[in-house]
LOPA-70589 format. One line per 5 residues: number of its first residue (from 1); their letters; for each residue x, z, y of N, C-alpha, C, O. Coordinates in nm, 2 decimals, m for minus. Example, Ala and Ser with C-alpha at 12.3 -4.5 7.8 and 13.67 -1.06 7.14 Angstrom:
# residues 2
1 = AS = 1.32,0.78,m0.57,1.23,0.78,m0.45,1.32,0.78,m0.33,1.42,0.85,m0.33; 1.28,0.71,m0.22,1.37,0.71,m0.11,1.29,0.79,0.00,1.34,0.80,0.11
# end
This chain:
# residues 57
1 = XXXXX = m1.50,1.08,1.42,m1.54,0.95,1.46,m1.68,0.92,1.43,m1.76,0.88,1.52; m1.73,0.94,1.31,m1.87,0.96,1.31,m1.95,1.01,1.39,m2.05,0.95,1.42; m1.90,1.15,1.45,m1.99,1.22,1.55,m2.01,1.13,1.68,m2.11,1.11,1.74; m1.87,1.09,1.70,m1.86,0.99,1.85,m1.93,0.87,1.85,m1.97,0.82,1.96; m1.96,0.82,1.76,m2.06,0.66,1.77,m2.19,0.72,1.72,m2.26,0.63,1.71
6 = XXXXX = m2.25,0.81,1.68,m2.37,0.83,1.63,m2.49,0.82,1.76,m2.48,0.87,1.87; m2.57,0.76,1.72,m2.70,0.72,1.81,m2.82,0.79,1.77,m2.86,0.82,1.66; m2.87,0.80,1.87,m3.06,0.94,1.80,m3.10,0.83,1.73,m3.08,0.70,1.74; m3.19,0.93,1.65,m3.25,0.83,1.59,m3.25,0.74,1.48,m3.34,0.68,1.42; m3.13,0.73,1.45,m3.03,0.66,1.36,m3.03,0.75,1.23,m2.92,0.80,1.21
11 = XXXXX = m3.11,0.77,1.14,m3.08,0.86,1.07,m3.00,0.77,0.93,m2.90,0.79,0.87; m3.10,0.65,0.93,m3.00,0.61,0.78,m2.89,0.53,0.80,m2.84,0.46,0.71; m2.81,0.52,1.00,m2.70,0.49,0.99,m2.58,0.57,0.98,m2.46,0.54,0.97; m2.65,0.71,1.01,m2.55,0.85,1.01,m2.55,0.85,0.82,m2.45,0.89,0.75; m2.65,0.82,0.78,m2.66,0.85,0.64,m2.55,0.77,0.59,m2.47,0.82,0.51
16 = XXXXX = m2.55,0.66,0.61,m2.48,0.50,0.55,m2.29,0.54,0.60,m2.19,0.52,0.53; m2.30,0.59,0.73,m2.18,0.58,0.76,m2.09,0.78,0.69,m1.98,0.83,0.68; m2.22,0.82,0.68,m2.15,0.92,0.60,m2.15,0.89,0.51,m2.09,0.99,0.46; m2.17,0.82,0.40,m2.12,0.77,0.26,m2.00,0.68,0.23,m1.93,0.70,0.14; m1.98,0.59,0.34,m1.89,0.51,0.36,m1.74,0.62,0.36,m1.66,0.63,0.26
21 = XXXXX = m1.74,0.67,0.47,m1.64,0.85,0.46,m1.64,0.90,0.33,m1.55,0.94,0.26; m1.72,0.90,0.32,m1.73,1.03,0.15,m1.65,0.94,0.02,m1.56,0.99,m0.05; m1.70,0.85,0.02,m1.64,0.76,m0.08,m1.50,0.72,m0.02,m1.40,0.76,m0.09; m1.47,0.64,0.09,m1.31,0.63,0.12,m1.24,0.79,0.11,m1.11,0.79,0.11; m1.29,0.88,0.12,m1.22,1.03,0.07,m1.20,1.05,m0.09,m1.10,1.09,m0.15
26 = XXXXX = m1.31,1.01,m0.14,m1.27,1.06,m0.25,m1.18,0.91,m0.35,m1.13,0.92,m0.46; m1.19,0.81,m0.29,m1.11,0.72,m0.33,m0.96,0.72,m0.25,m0.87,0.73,m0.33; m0.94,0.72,m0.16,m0.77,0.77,m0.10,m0.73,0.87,m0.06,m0.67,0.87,0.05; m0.75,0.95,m0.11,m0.71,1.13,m0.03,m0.58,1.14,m0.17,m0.57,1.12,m0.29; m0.50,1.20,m0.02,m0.37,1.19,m0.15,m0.36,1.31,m0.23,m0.47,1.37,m0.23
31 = XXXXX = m0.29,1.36,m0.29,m0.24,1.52,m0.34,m0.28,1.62,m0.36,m0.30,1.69,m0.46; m0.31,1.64,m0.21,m0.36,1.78,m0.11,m0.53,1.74,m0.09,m0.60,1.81,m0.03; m0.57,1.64,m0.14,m0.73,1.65,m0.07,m0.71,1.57,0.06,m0.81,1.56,0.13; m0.62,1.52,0.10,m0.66,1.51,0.25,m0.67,1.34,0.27,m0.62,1.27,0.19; m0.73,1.29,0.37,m0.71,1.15,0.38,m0.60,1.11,0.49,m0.60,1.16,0.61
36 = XXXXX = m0.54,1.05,0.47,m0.41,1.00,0.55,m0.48,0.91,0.64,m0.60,0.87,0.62; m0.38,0.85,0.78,m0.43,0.75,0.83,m0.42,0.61,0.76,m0.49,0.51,0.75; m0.27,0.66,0.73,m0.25,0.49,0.67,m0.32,0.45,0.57,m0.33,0.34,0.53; m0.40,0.57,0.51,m0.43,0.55,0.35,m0.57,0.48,0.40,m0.64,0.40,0.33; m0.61,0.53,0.58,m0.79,0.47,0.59,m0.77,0.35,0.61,m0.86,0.27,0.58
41 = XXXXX = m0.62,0.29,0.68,m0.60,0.18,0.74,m0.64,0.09,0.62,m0.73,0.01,0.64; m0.56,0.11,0.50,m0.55,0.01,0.41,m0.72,m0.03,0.38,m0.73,m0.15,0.35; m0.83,0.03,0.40,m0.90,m0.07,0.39,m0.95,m0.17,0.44,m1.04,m0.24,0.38; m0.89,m0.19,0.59,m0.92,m0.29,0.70,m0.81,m0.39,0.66,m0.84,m0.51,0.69; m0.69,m0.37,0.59,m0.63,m0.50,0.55,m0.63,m0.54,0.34,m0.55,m0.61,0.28
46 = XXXXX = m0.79,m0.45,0.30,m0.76,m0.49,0.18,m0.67,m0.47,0.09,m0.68,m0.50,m0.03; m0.58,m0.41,0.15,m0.49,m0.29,0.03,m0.52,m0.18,m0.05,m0.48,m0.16,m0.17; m0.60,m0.11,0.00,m0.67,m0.02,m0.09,m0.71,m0.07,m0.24,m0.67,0.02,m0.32; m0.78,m0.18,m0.32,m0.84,m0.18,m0.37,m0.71,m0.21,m0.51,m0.70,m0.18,m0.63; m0.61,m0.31,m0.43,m0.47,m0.35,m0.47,m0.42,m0.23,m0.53,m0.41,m0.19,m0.65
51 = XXXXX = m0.38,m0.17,m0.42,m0.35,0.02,m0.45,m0.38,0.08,m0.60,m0.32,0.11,m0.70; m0.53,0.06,m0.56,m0.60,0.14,m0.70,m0.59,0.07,m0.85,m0.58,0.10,m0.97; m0.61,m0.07,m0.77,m0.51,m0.15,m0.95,m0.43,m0.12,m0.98,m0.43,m0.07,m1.09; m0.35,m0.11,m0.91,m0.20,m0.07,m0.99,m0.18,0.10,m1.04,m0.11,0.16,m1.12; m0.28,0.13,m0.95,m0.26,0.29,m1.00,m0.34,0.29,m1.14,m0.28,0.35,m1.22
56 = XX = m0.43,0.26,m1.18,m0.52,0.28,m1.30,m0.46,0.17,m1.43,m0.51,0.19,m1.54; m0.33,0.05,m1.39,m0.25,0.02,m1.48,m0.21,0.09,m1.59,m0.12,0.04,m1.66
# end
């Protein structure tokens, strides 16, 4: 998805939007390393962060 919206020229929004990825991976990737969909979903409705409370309880 990154590759598909990227614009020339854009370097510190390729930069910005690859950090955004990097960190939602290493904050919801389950088990295996991998990132789930539902796991990216949750941060469009604010579950994610819910999630991580309860996990670090």
């Amino acid at each position: 998805m990154r590759i598909a919206n990227r614009e020339d020229g854009d370097d510190i929004g390729r930069a910005a939007s690859k950090a955004e990825w990097d960190l939602l991976h290493s904050l919801a990737k389950d088990k295996d390393g991998f990132l789930q969909k539902d796991n990216a979903r949750t941060v469009f409705d604010d579950s994610l962060f819910v999630q991580l409370a309860k996990k670090g309880e």
